[in-house]
C-alpha positions in Angstrom: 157.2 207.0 95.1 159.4 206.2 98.3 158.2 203.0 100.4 156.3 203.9 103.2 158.8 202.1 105.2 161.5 204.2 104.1 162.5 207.0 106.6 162.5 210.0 105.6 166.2 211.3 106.7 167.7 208.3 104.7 167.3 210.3 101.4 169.7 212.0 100.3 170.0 215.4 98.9 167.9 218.5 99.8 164.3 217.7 100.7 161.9 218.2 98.1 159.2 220.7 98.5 157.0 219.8 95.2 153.8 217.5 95.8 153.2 214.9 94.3 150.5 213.1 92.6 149.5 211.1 95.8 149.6 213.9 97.9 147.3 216.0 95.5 145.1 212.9 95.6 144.7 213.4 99.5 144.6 217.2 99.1 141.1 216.6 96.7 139.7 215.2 99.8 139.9 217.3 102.0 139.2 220.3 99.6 135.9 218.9 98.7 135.1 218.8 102.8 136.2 222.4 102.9 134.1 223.4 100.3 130.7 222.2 101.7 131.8 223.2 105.4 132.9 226.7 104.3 130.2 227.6 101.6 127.4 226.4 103.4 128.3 229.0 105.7 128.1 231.8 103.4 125.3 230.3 101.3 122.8 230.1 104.4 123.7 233.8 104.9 122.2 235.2 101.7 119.3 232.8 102.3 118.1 234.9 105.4 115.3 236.8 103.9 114.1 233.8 101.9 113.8 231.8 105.4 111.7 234.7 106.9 109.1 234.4 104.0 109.1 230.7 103.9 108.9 229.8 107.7 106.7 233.3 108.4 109.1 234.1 111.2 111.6 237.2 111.9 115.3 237.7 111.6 115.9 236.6 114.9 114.5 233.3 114.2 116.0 233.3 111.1 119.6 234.1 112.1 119.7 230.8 114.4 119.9 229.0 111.3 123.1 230.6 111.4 124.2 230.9 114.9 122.9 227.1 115.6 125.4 225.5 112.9 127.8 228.0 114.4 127.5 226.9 118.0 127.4 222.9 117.1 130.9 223.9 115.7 132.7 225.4 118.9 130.7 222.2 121.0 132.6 219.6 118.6 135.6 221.4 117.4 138.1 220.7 120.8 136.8 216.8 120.2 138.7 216.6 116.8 142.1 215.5 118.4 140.8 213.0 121.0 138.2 211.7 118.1 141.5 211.3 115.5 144.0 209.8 118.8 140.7 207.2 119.5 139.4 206.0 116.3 141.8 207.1 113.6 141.5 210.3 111.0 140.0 208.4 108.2 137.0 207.1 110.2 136.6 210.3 111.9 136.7 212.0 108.7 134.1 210.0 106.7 131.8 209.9 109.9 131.9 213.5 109.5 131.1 213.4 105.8 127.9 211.4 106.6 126.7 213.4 109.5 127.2 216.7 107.2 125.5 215.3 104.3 122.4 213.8 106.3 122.1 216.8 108.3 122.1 218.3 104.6 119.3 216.1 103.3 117.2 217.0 106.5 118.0 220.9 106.1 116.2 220.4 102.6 113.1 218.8 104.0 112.6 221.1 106.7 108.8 222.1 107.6 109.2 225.1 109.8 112.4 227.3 111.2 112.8 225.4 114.2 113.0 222.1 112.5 115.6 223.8 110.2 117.8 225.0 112.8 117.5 221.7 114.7 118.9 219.8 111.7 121.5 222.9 111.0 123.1 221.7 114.6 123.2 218.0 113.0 125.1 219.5 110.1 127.5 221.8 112.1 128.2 218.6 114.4 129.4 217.5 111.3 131.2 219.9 109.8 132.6 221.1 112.8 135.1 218.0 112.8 136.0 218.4 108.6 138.5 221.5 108.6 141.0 220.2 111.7 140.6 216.5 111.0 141.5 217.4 107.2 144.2 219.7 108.1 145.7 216.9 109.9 145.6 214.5 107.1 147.6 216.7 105.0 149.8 218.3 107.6 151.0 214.5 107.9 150.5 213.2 104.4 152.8 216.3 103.1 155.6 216.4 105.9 156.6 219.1 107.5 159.4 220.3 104.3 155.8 220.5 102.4 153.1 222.6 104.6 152.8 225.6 102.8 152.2 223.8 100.1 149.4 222.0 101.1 148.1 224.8 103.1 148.2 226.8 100.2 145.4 224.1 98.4 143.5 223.6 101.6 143.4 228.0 101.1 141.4 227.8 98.4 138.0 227.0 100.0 138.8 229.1 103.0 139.4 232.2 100.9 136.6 232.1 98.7 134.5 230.7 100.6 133.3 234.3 101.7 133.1 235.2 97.6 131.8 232.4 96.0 128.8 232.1 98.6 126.9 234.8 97.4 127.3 234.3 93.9 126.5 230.9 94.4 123.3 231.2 96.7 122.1 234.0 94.7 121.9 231.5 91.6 120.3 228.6 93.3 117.7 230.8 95.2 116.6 232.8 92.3 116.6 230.0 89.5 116.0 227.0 92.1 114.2 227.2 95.5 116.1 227.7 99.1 115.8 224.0 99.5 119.0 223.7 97.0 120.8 225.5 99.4 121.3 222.5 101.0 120.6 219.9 98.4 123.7 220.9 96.6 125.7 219.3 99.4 124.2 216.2 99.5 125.7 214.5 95.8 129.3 216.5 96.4 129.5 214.8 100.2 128.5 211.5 98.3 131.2 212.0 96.0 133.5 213.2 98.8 132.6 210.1 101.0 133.6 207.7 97.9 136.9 209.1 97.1 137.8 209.7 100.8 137.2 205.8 101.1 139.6 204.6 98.8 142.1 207.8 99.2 142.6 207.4 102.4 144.6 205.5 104.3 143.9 203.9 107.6 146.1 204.9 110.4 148.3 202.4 111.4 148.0 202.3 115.1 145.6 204.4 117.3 146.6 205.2 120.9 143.5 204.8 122.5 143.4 207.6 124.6 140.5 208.0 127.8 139.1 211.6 126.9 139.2 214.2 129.3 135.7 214.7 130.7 136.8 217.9 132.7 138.1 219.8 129.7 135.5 218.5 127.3 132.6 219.9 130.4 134.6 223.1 130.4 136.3 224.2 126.8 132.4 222.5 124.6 130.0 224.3 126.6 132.3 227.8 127.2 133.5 228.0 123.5 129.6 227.6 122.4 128.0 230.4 125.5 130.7 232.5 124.3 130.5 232.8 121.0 126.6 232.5 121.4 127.1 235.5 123.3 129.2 237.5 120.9 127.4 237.0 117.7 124.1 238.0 119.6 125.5 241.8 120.0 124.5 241.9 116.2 120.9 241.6 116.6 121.2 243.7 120.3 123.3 246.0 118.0 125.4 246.7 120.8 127.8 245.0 123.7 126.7 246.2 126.7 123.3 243.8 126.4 122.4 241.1 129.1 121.9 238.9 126.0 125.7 239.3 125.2 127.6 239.9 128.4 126.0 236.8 130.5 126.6 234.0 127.9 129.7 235.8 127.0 131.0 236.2 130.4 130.0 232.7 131.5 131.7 230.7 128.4 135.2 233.1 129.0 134.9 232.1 132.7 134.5 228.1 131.7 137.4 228.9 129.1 139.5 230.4 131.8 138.9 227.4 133.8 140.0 224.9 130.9 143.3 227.0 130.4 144.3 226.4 134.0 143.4 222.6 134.2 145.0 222.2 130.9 148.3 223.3 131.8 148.1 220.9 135.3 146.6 218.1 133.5 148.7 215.3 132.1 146.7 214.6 129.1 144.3 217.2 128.4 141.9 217.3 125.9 143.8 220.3 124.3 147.3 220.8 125.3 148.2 224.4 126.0 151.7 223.6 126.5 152.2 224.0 122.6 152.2 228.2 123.3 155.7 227.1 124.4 156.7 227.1 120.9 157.5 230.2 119.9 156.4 230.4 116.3 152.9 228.7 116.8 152.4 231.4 119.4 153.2 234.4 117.3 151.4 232.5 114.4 148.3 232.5 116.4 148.1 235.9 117.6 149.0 237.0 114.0 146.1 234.5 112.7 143.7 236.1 115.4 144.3 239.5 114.4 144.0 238.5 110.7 140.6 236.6 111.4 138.9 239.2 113.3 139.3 241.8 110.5 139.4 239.9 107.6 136.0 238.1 108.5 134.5 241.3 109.8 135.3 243.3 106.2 133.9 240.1 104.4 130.6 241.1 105.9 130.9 244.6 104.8 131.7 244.5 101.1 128.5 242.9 100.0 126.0 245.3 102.1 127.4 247.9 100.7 127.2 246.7 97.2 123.4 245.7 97.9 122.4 248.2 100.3 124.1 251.4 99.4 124.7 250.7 95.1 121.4 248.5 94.8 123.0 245.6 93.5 121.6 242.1 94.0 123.0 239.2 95.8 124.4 237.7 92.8 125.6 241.0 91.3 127.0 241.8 94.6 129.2 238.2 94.4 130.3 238.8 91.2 131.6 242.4 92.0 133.6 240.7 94.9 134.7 238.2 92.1 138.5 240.5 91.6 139.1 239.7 95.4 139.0 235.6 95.0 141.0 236.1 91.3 143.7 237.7 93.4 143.9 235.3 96.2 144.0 232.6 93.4 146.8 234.4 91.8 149.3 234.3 94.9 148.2 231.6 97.3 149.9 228.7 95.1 153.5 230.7 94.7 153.0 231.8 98.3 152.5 228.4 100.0 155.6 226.9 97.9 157.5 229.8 98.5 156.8 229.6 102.3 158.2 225.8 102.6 161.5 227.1 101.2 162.1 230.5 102.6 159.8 230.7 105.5 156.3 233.1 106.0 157.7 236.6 107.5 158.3 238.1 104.0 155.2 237.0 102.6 153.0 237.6 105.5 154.3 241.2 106.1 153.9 241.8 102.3 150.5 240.8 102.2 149.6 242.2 105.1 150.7 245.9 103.3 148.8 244.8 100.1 145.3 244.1 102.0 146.4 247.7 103.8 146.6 248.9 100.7 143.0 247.6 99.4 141.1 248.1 102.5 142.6 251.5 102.9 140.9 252.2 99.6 136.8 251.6 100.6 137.8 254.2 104.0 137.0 256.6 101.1 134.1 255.0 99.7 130.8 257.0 98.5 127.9 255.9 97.1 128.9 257.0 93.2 132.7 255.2 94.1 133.8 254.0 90.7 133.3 250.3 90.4 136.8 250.2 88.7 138.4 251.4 91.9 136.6 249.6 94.3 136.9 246.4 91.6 141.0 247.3 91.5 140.7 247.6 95.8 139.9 244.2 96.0 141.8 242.5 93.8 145.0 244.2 95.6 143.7 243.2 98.8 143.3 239.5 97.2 146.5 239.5 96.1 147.5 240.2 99.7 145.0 237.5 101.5 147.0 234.9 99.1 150.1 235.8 101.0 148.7 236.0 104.3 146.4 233.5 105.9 148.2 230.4 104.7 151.5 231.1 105.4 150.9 232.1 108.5 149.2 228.7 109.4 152.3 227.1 107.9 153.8 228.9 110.6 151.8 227.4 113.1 152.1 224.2 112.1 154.8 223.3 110.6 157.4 223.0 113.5 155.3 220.5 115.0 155.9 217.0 115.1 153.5 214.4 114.2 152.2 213.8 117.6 151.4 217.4 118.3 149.9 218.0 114.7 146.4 217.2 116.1 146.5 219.3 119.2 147.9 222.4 116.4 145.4 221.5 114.0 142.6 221.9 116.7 143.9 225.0 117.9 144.3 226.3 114.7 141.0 225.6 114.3 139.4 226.8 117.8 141.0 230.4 116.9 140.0 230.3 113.7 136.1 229.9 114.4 136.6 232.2 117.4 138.5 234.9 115.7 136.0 234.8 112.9 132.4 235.2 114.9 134.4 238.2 117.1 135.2 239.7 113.9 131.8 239.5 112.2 130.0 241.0 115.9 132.6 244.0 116.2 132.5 244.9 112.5 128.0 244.6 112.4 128.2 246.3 115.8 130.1 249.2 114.5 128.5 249.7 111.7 124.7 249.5 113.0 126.2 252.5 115.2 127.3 254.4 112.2 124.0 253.7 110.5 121.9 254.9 113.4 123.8 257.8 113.9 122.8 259.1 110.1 119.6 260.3 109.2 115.8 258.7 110.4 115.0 256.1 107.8 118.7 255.2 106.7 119.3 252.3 108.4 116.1 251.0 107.6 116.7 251.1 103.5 120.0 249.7 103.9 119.1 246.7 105.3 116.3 246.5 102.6 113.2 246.8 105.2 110.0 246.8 104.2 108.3 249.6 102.5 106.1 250.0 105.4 108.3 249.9 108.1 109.9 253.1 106.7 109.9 256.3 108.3 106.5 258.2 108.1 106.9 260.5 104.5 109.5 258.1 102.7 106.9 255.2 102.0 106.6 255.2 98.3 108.3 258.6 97.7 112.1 258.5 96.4 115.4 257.9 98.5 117.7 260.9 98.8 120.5 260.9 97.4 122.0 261.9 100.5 120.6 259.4 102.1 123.1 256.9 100.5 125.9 259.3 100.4 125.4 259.2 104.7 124.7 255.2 104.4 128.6 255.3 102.4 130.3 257.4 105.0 128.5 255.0 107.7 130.3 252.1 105.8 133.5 254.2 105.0 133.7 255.0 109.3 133.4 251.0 110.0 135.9 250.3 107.0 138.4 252.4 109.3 138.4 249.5 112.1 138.9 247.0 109.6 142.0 248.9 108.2 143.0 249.5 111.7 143.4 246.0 112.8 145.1 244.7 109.6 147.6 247.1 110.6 148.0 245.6 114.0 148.4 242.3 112.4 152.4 244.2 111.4 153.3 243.3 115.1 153.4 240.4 116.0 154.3 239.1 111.8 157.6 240.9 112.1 158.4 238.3 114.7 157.4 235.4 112.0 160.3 233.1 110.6 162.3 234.9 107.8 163.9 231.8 106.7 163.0 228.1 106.1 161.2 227.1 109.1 163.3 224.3 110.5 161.3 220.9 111.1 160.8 219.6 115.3 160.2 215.8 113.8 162.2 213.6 116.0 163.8 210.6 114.8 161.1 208.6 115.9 158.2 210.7 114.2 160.6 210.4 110.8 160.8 206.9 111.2 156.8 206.9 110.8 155.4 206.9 107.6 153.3 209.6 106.6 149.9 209.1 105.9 149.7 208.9 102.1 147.3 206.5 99.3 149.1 203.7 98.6 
């Protein structure tokens, strides 16, 4: 391997896009992060009705295990490009490790639901800091000739994350107990800690920045009210709720305020002043719209497997199984691909394919055959594979090393922000639907209690039409989700149709990147 003195424009020769073995070693690291940060997420959420028996309380209470690790995420999230400026990415990194794994550890020995959630925030403080901090350990380690590739590995977790979650909680709260829903972190972060010790390099020279107490009073405390206030529209099962619009209005006011003393401050804590780059900005509105429904149909495809077919949890993950075999097939040709002839003709393309797939479960019913809906998803996974990355390849890659952390931030600030708005609309929507259908339906498909069905329909046999309404509920809120993939078409015809050219200066290209000696 080239010296890590050696700059990079003094080789000759076309640059090479293929990654090597050292930054594959890198890559591990930050893919085992991923993994716990992202699963947990979707592990905790088939361990809802578990938490209500154990702790004796309701789904309120038990959804703040949820919301809790959600909100510690937007509080530290904007924190991830001072922390890495201040101390260096490899310390931030592996201080996030510990805090996710002891938060973990405490998770597991929890004696009631508020202790649980308490120790949920510990864990989100944690893994709120993983995702950008590892993003900008390989968005440096690879250069920018080798994003797509390495966005392409760092894909993996994000994508089936959603899929793999179900299957995986299913298994260890049916064989094990809930308290392996945690548990299983604890000897992977151990691992994960280990490896990112000696993987990692330490950065060479940290700039010692003085944080910016204004921004951090303004963008920690609106991101968490607002998002607080979205994802509480599912349990009000509507918008228009003082529970929604006062935390909601009051975190987009404190993010309004950010946004203008961002843009007059010299060094903020997130600098705005990268929307002047024209591909990160249509990267990010294509990302957003991406998000929203992509994160918002991922909630839908499993309750209609349990709630309208009857399937359990860990049927209902391995049904969604085609979707993550598709995503694997095309994410690695798609990220290489994108470092040599740019996102716009990947991104459109799988944009059309998860059209395509989505378009398909509009017409669902509740006899669908499962080889259509099976053959539905795996088209749509074949167009997530060419999506999400790429276009985060277009967001990143025409930065230059000092701006990666900023970009990787606010990559990672619209990602989390898209997500929980997509998740609210979609469960919104579809609680609608379901109330609109017959007395009682709403109540079997969210698997309530026998008794706390309709007078007549306790211990008597479900309609069929029943179901066939709950399908065309699902089917209705399936149209939104189809509706706003198509939206995403806009603003990814504007996305680079060529090799995306590189903004490193002659001083960033005179740095090394950070790879394992």
């Amino acid at each position: 391997m080239t010296s890590s003195s050696t700059p990079a424009h003094a080789h000759a020769g076309p640059p090479d896009t293929k990654l090597d073995r050292h930054i594959l070693i890198v890559a591990g690291v930050v893919v085992l992060g991923a993994i716990m940060s992202i699963l947990d997420v979707t592990v905790v959420s088939v361990a809802q009705n578990t938490f209500q028996q154990e702790f004796g309380t309701d789904a309120a209470g038990a959804a703040w295990t949820m919301t809790g690790y959600t909100l510690a995420l937007a509080a530290v999230i904007p924190l991830s490009s001072w922390a890495a400026a201040r101390f260096g990415t490899k310390k931030v990194y592996l201080t996030s490790l510990v805090l996710f794994v002891i938060g973990s550890a405490l998770c597991a020995l929890a004696w009631n639901i508020g202790s649980l959630v308490a120790f949920r925030v510990i864990q989100g403080l944690g893994g709120g800091l993983l995702m950008p901090i590892g993003m900008m350990i390989l968005t440096k380690a690879a250069g920018p000739e080798r994003v797509g590739s390495v966005m392409a590995v760092l894909g993996i977790p994000m994508l089936l994350g959603p899929i793999a979650g179900p299957i995986l909680g299913g298994l260890l709260i049916e064989k094990a107990s809930w308290h392996w829903v945690f548990l299983i972190n604890v000897p992977i972060g151990i691992v994960a800690i280990i490896y990112s010790w000696f993987a990692l390099r330490n950065d060479e020279e940290t700039s010692r920045p003085s944080i910016d107490f204004v921004g951090l009073l303004l963008l920690s405390p609106g991101l968490a009210l607002f998002l607080y206030g979205i994802s509480s529209s599912s349990e009000a099962g509507t918008f228009i709720s003082a529970k929604v619009l006062v935390p909601a209005i009051i975190g987009a006011v404190l993010i309004a305020g950010f946004i203008w003393h961002a843009l007059r401050s010299d060094k903020p804590l997130l600098d705005l002043r990268l929307f002047r780059n024209r591909t990160l900005t249509v990267a990010v509105i294509s990302m957003t719209l991406f998000m929203i429904a992509f994160f918002g149909a991922s909630l839908l495809f499993p309750q209609y497997f349990i709630g309208v077919r009857g399937e359990t949890t860990l049927s209902a993950g391995l049904l969604l199984a085609p979707q993550g075999i598709g995503a694997m097939l095309t994410m690695p040709i798609a990220g290489r691909m994108t470092d040599k002839i740019g996102p716009g003709k990947f991104v459109l393309s799988g944009i059309v394919l998860m059209f395509l797939g989505m378009g398909t479960f509009v017409f669902v019913g509740a006899e669908t055959s499962y080889l259509i809906l099976c053959g539905a998803l795996f088209v749509q996974g074949l167009g997530m594979g060419m999506t999400m990355m790429p276009i985060m390849t277009a967001a990143l890659a025409t930065l230059t090393n000092s701006q990666v952390p900023d970009g990787s931030t606010l990559v990672n600030v619209v990602q989390q922000t898209a997500s929980s708005i997509g998740s609210a609309v979609i469960a919104v929507i579809l609680a609608t639907n379901l109330k609109n259908a017959p007395e009682g339906m709403l109540a079997i498909v969210s698997n309530t209690a026998p008794d706390k069905l309709p007078a007549g329909m306790q211990g008597a046999p479900v309609p069929t039409s029943f179901f066939e309404a709950a399908a065309n509920a699902f089917g209705s809120t399936f149209v939104v989700g189809a509706i706003l993939i198509a939206l995403t078409l806009i603003p990814a015809f504007f996305l680079p149709r060529k090799k995306i050219a590189s903004s490193l200066t002659e001083e960033d290209m005179d740095r090394a990147p950070i790879v394992m000696h």
